[in-house]
PyMOL Python script that loads the backbone (N, CA, C, O; Angstrom):
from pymol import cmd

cmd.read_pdbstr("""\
ATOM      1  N   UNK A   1     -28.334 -11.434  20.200  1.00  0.00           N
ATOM      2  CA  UNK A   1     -27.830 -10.124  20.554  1.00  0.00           C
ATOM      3  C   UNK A   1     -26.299 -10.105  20.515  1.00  0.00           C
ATOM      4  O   UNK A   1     -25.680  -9.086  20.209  1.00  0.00           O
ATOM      5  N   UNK A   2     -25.706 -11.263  20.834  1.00  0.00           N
ATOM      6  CA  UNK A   2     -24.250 -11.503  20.941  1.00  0.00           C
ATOM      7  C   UNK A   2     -23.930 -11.269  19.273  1.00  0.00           C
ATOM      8  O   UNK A   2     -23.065 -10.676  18.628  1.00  0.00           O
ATOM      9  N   UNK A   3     -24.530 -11.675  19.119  1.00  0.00           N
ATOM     10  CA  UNK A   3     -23.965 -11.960  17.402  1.00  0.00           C
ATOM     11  C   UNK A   3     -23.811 -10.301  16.791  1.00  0.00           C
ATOM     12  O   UNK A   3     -22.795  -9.853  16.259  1.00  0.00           O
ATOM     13  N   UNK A   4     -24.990  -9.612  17.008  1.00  0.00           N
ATOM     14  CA  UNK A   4     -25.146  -8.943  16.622  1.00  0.00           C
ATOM     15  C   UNK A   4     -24.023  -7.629  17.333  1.00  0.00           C
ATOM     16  O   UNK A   4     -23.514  -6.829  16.549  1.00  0.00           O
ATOM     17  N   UNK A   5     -23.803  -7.554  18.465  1.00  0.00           N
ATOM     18  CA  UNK A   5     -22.592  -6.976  19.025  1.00  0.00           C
ATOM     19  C   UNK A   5     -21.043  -7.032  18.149  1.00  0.00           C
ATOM     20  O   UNK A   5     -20.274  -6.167  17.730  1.00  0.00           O
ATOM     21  N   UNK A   6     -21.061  -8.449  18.136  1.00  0.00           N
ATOM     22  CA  UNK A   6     -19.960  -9.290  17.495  1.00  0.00           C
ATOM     23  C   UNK A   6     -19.791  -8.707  16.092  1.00  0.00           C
ATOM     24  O   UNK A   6     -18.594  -8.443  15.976  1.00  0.00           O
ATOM     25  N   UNK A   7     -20.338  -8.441  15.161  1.00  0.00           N
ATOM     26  CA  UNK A   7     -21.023  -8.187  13.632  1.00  0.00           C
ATOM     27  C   UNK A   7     -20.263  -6.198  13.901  1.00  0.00           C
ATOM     28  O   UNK A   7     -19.394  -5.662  13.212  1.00  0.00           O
ATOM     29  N   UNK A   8     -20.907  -5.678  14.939  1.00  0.00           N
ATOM     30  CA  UNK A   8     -20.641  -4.379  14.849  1.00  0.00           C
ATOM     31  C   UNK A   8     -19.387  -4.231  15.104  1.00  0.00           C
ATOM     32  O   UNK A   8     -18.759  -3.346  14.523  1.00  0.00           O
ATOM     33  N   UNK A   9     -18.819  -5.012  15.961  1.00  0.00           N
ATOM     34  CA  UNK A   9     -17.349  -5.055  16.536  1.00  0.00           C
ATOM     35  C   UNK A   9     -16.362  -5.377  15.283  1.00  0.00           C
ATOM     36  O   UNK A   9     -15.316  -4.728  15.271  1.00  0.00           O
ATOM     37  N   UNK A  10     -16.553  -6.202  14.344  1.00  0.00           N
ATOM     38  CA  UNK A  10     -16.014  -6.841  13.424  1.00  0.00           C
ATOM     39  C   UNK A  10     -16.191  -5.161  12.295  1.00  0.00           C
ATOM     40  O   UNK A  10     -15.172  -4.750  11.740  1.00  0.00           O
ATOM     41  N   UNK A  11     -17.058  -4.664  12.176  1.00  0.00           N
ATOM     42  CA  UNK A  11     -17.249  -3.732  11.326  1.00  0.00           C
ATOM     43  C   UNK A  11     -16.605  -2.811  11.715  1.00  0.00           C
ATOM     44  O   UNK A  11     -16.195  -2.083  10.811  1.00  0.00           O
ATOM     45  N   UNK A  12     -16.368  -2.563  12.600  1.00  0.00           N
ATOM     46  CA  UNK A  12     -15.769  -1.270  12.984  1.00  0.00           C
ATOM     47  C   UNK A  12     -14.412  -1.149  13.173  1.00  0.00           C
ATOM     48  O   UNK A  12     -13.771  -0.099  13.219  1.00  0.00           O
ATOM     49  N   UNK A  13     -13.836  -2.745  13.326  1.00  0.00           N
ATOM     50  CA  UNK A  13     -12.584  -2.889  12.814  1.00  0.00           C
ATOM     51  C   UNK A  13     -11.899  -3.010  11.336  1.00  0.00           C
ATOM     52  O   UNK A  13     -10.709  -2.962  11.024  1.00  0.00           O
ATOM     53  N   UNK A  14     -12.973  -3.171  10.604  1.00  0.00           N
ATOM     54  CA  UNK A  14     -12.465  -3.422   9.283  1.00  0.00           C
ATOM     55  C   UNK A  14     -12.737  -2.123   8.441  1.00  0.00           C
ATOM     56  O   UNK A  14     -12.483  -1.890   7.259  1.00  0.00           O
ATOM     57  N   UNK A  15     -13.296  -1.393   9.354  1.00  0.00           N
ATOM     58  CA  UNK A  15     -13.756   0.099   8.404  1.00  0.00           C
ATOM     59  C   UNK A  15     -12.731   1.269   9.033  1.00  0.00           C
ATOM     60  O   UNK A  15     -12.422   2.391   8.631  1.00  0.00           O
ATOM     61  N   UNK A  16     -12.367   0.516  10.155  1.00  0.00           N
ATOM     62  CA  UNK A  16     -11.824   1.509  11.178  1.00  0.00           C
ATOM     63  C   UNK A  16     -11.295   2.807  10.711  1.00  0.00           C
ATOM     64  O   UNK A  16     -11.703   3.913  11.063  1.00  0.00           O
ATOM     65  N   UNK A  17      -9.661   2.367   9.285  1.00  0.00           N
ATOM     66  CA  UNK A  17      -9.407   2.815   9.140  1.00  0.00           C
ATOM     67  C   UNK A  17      -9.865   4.663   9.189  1.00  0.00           C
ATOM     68  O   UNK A  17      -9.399   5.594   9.845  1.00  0.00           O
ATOM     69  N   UNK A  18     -10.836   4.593   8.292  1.00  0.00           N
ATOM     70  CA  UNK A  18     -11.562   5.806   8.251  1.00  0.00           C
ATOM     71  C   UNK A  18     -11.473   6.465   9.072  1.00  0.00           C
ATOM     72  O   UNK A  18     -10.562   7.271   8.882  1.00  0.00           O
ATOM     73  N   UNK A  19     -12.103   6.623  10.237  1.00  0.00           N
ATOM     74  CA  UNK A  19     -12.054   7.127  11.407  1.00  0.00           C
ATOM     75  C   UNK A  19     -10.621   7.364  12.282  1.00  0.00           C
ATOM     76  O   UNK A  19     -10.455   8.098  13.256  1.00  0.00           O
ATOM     77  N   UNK A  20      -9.933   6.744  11.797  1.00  0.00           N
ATOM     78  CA  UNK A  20      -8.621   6.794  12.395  1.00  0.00           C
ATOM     79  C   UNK A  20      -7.849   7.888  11.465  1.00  0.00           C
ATOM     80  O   UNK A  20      -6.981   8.653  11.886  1.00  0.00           O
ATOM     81  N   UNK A  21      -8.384   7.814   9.954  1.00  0.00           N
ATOM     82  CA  UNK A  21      -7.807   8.597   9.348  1.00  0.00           C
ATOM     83  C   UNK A  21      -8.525  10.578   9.502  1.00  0.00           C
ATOM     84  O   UNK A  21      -7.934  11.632   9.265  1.00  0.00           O
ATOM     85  N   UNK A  22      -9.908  10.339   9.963  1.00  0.00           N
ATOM     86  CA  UNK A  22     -10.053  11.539  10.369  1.00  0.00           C
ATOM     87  C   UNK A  22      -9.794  12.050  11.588  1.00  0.00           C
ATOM     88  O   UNK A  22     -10.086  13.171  12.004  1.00  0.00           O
ATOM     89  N   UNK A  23      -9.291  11.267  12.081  1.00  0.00           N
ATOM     90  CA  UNK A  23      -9.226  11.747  13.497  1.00  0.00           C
ATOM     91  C   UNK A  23      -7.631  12.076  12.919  1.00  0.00           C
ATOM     92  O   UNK A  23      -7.489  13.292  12.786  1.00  0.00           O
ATOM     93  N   UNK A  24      -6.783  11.538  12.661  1.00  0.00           N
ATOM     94  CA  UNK A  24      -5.498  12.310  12.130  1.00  0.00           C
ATOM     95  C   UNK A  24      -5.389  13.611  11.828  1.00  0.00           C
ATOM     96  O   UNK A  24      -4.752  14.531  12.342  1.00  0.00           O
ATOM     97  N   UNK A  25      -6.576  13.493  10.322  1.00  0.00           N
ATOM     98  CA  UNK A  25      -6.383  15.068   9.946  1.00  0.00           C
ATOM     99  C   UNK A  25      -7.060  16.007  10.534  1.00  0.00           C
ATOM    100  O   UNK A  25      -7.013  17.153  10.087  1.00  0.00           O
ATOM    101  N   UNK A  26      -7.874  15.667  11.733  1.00  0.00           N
ATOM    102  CA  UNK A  26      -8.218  16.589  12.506  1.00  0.00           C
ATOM    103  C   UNK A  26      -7.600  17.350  13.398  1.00  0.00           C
ATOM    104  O   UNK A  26      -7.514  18.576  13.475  1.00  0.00           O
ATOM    105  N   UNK A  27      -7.004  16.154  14.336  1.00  0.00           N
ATOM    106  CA  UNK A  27      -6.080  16.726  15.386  1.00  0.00           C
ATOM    107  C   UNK A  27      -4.668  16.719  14.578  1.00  0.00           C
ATOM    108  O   UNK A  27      -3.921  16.295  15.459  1.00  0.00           O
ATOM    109  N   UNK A  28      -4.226  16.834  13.959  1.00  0.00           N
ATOM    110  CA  UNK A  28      -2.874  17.229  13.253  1.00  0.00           C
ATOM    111  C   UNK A  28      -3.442  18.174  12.385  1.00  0.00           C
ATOM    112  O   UNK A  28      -2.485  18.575  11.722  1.00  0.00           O
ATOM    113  N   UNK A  29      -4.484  18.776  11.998  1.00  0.00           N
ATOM    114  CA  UNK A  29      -4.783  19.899  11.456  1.00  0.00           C
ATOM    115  C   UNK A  29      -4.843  21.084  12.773  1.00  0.00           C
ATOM    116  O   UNK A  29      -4.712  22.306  12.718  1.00  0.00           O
ATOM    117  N   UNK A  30      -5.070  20.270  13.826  1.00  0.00           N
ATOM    118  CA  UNK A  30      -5.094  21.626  14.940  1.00  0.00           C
ATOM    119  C   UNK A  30      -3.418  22.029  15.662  1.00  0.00           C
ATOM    120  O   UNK A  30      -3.056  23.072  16.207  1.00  0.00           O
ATOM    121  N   UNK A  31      -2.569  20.619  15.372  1.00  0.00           N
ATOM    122  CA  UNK A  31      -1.436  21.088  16.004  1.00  0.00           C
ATOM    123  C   UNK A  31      -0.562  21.995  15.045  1.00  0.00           C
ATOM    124  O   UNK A  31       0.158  22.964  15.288  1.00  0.00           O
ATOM    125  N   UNK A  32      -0.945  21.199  13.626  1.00  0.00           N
ATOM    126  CA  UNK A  32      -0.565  21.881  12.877  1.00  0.00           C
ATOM    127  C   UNK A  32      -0.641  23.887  12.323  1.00  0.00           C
ATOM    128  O   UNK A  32       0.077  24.809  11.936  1.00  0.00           O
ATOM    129  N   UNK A  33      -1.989  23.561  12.652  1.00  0.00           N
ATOM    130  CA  UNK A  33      -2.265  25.416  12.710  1.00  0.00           C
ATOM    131  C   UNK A  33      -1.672  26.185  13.783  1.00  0.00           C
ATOM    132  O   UNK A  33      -1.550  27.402  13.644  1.00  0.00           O
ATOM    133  N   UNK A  34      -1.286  25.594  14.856  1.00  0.00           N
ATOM    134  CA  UNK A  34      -0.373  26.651  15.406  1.00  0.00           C
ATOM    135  C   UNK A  34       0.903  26.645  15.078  1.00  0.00           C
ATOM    136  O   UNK A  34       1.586  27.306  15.860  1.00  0.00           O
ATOM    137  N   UNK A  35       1.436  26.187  14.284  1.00  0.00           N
ATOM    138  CA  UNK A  35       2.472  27.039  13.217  1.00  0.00           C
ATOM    139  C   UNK A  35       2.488  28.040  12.240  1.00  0.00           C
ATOM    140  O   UNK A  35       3.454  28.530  11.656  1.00  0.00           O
ATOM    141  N   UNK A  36       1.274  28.285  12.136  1.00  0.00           N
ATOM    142  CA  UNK A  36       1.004  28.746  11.399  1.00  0.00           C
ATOM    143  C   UNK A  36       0.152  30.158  11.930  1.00  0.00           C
ATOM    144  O   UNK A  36      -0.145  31.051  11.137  1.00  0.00           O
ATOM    145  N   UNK A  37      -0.100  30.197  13.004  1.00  0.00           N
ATOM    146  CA  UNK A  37      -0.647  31.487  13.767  1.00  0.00           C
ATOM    147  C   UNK A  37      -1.997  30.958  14.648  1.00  0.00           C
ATOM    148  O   UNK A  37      -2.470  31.888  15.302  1.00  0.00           O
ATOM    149  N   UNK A  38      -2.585  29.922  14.784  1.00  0.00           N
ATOM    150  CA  UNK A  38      -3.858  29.600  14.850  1.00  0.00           C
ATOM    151  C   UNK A  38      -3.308  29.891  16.717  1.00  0.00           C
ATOM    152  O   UNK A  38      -2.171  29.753  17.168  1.00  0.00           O
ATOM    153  N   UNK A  39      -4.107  30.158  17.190  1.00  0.00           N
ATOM    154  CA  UNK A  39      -4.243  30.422  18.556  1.00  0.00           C
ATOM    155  C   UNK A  39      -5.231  29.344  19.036  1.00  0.00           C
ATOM    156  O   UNK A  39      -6.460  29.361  18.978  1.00  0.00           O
ATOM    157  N   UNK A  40      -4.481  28.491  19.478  1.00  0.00           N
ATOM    158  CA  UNK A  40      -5.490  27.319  20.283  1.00  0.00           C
ATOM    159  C   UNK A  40      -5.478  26.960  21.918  1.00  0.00           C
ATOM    160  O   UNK A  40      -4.422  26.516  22.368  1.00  0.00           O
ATOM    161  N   UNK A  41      -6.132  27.062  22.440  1.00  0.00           N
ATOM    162  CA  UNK A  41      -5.718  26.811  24.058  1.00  0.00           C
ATOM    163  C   UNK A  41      -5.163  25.634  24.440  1.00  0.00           C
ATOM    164  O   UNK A  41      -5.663  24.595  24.009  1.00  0.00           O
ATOM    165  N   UNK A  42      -4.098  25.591  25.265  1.00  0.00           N
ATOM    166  CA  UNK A  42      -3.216  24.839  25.508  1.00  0.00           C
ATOM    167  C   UNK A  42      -3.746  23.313  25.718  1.00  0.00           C
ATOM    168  O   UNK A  42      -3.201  22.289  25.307  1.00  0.00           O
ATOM    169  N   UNK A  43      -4.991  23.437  26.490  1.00  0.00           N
ATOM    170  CA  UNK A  43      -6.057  22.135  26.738  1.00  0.00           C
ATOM    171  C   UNK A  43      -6.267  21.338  24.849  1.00  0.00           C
ATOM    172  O   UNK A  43      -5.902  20.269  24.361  1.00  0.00           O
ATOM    173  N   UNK A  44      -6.771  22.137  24.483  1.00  0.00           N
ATOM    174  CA  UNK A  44      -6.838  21.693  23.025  1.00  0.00           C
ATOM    175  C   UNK A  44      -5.452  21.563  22.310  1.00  0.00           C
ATOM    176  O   UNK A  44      -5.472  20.980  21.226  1.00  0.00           O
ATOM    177  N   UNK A  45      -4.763  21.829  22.574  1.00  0.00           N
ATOM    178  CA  UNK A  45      -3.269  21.417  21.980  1.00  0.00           C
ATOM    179  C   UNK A  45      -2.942  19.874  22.775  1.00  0.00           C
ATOM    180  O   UNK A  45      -2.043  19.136  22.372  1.00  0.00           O
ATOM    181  N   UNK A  46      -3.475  19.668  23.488  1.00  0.00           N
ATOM    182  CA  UNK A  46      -3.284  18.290  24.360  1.00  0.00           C
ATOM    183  C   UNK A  46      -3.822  17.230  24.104  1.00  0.00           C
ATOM    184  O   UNK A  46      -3.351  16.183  23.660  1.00  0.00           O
ATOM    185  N   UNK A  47      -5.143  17.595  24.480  1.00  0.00           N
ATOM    186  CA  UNK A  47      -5.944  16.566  23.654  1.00  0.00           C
ATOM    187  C   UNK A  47      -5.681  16.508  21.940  1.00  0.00           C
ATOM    188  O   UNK A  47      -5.654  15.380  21.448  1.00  0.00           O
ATOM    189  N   UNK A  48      -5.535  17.409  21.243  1.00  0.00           N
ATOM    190  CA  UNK A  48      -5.056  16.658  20.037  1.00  0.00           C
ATOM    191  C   UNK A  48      -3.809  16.387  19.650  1.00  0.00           C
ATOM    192  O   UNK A  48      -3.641  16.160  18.452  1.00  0.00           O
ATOM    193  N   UNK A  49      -2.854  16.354  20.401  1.00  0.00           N
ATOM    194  CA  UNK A  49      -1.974  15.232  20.669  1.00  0.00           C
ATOM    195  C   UNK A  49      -2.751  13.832  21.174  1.00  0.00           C
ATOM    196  O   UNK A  49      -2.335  12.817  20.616  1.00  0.00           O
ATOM    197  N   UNK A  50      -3.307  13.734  21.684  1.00  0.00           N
ATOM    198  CA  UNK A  50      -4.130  12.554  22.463  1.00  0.00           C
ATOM    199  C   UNK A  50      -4.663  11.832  20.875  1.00  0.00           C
ATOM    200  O   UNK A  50      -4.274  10.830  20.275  1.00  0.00           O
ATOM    201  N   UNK A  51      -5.776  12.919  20.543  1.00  0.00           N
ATOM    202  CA  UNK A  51      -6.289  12.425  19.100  1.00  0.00           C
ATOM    203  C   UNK A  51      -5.446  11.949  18.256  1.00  0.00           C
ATOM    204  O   UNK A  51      -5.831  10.911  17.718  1.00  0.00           O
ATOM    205  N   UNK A  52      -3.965  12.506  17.799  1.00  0.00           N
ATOM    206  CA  UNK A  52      -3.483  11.496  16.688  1.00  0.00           C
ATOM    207  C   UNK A  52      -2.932  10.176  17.185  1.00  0.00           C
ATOM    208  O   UNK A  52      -2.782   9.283  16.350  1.00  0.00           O
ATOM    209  N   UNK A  53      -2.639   9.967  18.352  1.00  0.00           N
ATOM    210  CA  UNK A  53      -2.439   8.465  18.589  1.00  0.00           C
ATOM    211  C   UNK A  53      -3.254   7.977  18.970  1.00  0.00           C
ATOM    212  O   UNK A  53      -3.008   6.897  19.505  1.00  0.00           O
ATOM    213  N   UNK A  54      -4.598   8.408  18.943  1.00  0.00           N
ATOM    214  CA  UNK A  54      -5.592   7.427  18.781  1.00  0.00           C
ATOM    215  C   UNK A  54      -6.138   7.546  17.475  1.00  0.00           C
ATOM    216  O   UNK A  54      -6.999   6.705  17.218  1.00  0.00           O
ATOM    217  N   UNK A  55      -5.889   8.304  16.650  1.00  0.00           N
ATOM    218  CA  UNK A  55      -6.430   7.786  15.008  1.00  0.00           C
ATOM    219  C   UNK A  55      -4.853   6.806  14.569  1.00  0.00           C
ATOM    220  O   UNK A  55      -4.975   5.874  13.774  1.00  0.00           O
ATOM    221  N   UNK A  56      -3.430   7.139  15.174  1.00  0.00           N
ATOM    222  CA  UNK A  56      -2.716   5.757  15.031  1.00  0.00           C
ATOM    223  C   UNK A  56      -3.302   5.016  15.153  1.00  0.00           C
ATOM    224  O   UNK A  56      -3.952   4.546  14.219  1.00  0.00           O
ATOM    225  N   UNK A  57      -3.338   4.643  16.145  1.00  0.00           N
ATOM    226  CA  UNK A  57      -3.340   3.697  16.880  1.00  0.00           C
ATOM    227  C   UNK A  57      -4.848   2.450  16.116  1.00  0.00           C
ATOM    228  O   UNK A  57      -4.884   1.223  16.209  1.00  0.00           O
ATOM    229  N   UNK A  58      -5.879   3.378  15.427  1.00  0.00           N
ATOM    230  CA  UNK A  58      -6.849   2.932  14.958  1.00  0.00           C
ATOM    231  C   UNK A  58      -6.558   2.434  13.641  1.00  0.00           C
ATOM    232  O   UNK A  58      -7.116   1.457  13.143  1.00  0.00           O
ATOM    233  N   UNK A  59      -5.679   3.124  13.096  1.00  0.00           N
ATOM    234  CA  UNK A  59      -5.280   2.842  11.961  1.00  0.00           C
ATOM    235  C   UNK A  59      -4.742   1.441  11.980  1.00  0.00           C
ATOM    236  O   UNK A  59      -5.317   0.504  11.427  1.00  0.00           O
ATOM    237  N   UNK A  60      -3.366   1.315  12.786  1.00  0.00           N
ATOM    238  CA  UNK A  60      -2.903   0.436  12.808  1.00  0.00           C
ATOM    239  C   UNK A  60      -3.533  -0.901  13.358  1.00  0.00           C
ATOM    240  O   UNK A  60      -2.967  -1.884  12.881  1.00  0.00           O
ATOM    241  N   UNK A  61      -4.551  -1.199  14.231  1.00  0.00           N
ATOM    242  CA  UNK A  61      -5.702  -1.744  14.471  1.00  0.00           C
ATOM    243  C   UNK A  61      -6.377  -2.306  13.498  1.00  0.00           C
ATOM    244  O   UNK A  61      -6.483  -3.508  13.255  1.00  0.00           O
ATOM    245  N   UNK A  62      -6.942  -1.195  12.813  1.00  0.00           N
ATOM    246  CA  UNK A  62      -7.630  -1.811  10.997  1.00  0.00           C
ATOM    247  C   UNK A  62      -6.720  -2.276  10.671  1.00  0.00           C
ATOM    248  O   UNK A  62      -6.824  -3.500  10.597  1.00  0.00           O
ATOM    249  N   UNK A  63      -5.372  -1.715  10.296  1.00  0.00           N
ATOM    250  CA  UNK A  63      -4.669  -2.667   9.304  1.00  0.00           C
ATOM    251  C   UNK A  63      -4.451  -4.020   9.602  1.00  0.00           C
ATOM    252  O   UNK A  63      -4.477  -4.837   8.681  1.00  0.00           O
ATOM    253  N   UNK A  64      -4.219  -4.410  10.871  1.00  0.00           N
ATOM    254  CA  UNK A  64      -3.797  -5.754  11.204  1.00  0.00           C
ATOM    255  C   UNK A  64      -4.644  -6.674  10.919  1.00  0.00           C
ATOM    256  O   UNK A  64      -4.330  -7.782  10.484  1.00  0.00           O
ATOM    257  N   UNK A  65      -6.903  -5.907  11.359  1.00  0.00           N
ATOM    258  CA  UNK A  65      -7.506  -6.781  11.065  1.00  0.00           C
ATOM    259  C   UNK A  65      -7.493  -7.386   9.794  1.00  0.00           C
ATOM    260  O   UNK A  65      -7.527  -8.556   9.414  1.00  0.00           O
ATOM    261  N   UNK A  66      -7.411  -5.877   9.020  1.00  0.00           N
ATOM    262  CA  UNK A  66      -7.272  -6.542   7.353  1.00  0.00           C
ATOM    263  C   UNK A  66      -6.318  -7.440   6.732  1.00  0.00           C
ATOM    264  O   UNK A  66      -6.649  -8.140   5.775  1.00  0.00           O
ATOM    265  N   UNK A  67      -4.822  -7.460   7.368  1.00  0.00           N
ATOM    266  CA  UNK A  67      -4.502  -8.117   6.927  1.00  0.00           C
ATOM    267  C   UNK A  67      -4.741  -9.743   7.791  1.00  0.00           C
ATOM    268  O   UNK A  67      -4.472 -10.834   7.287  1.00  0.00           O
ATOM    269  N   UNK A  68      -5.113  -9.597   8.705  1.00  0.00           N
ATOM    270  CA  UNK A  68      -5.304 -11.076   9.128  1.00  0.00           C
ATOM    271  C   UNK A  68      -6.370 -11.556   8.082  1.00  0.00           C
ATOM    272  O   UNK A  68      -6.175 -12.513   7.334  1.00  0.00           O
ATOM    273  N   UNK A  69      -7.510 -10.807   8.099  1.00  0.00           N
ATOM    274  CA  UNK A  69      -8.845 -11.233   7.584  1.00  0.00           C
ATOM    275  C   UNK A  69      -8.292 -11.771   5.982  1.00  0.00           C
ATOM    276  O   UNK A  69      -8.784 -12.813   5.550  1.00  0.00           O
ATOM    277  N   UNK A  70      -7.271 -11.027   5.146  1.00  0.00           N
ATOM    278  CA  UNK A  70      -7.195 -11.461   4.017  1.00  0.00           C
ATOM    279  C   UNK A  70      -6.032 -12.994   4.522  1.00  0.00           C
ATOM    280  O   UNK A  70      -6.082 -14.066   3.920  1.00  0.00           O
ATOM    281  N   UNK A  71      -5.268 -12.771   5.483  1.00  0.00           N
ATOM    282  CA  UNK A  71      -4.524 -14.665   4.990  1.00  0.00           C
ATOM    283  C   UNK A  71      -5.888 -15.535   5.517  1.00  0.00           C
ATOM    284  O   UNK A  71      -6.137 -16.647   5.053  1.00  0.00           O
ATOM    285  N   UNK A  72      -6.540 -15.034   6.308  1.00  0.00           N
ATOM    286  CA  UNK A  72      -7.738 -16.722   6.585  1.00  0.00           C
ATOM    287  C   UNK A  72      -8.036 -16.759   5.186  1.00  0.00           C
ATOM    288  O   UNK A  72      -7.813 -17.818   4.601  1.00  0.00           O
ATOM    289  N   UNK A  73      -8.558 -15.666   4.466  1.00  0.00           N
ATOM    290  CA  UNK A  73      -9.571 -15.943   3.437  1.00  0.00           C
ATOM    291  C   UNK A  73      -8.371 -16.766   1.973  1.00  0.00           C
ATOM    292  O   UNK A  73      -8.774 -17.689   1.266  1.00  0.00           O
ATOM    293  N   UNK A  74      -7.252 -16.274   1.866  1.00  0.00           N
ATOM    294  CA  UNK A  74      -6.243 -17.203   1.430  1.00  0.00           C
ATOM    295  C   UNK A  74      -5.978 -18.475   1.983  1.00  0.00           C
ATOM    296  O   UNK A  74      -5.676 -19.324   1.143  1.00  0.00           O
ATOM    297  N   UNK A  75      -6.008 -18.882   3.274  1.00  0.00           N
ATOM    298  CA  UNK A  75      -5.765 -19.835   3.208  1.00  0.00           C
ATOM    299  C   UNK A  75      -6.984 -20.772   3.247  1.00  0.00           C
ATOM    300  O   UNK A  75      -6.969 -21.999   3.138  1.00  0.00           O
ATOM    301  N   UNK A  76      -8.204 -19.838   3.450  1.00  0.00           N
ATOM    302  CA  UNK A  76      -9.594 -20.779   3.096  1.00  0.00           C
ATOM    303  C   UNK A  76      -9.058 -21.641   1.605  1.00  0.00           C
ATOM    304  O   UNK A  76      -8.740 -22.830   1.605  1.00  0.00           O
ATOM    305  N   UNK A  77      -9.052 -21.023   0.762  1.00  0.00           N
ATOM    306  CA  UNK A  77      -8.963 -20.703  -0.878  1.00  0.00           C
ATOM    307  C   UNK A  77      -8.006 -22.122  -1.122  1.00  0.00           C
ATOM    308  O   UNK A  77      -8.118 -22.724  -2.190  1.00  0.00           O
ATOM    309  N   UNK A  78      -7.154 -22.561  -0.164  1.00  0.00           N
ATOM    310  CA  UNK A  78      -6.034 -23.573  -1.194  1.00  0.00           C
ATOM    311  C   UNK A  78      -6.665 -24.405  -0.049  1.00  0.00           C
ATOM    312  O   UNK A  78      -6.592 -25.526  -0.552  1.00  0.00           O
ATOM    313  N   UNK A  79      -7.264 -24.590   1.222  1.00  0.00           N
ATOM    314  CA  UNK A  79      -8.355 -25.637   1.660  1.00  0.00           C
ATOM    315  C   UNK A  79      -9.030 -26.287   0.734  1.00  0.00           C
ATOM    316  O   UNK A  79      -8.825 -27.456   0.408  1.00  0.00           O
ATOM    317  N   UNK A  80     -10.120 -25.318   0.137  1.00  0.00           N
ATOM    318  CA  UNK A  80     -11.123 -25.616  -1.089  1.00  0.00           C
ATOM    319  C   UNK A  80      -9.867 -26.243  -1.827  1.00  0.00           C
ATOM    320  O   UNK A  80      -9.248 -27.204  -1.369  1.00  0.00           O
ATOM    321  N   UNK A  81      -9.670 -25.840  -2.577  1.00  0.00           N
ATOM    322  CA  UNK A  81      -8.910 -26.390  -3.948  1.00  0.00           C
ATOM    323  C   UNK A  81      -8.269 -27.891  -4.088  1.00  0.00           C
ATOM    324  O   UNK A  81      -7.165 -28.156  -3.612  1.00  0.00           O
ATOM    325  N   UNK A  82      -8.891 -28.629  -4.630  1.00  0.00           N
ATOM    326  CA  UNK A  82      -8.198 -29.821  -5.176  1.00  0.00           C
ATOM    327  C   UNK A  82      -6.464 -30.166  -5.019  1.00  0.00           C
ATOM    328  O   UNK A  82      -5.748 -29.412  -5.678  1.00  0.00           O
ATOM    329  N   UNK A  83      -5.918 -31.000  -4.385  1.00  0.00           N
ATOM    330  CA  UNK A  83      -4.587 -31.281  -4.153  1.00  0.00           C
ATOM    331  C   UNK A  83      -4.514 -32.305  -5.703  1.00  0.00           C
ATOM    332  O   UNK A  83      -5.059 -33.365  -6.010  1.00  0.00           O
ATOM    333  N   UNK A  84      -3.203 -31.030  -6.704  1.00  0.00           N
ATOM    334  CA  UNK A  84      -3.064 -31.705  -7.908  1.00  0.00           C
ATOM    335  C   UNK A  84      -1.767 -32.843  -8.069  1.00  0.00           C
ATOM    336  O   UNK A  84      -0.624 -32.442  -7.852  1.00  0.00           O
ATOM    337  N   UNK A  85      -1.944 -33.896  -8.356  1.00  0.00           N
ATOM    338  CA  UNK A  85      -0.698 -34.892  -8.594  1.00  0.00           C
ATOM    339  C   UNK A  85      -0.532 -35.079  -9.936  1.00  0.00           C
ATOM    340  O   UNK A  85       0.368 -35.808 -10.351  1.00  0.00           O
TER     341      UNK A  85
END
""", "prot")
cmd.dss("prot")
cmd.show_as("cartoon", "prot")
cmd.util.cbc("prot")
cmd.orient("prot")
């Protein structure tokens, strides 16, 4: 069961992005429309402020996993490999 927790946790960091990226254009599509005339209640102008730093914040999250995940898998790569003299 651990594993399997572990597996979803790992996925959801490496996909994250996505979700971080809709949650951006969501709530910056709502702050954004009240420049534009959109009448939104002040509660909802808050919380999506709330929402884009948490689709940051997700974003930046994925990215780190990804880039960690790609140096292990580089430095797996010159592990394997034959030391040439």
């Amino acid at each position: 069961m651990m594993e399997t927790a572990l597996g979803l946790l790992r996925l959801a960091l490496e996909r994250g992005w996505t979700l971080g990226l809709l949650f951006l254009l969501f709530f910056g599509g709502a702050q954004l429309g009240t420049h534009y005339g959109l009448q939104l209640p002040q509660t909802v102008l808050e919380w999506s402020g709330a929402g884009i730093l948490c689709g940051a914040a997700v974003i930046v999250v994925s990215a780190a996993v990804n880039i960690v995940a790609a140096i292990q898998r580089g430095l797996r790569r010159l592990q394997v490999r034959p030391s040439e003299n």
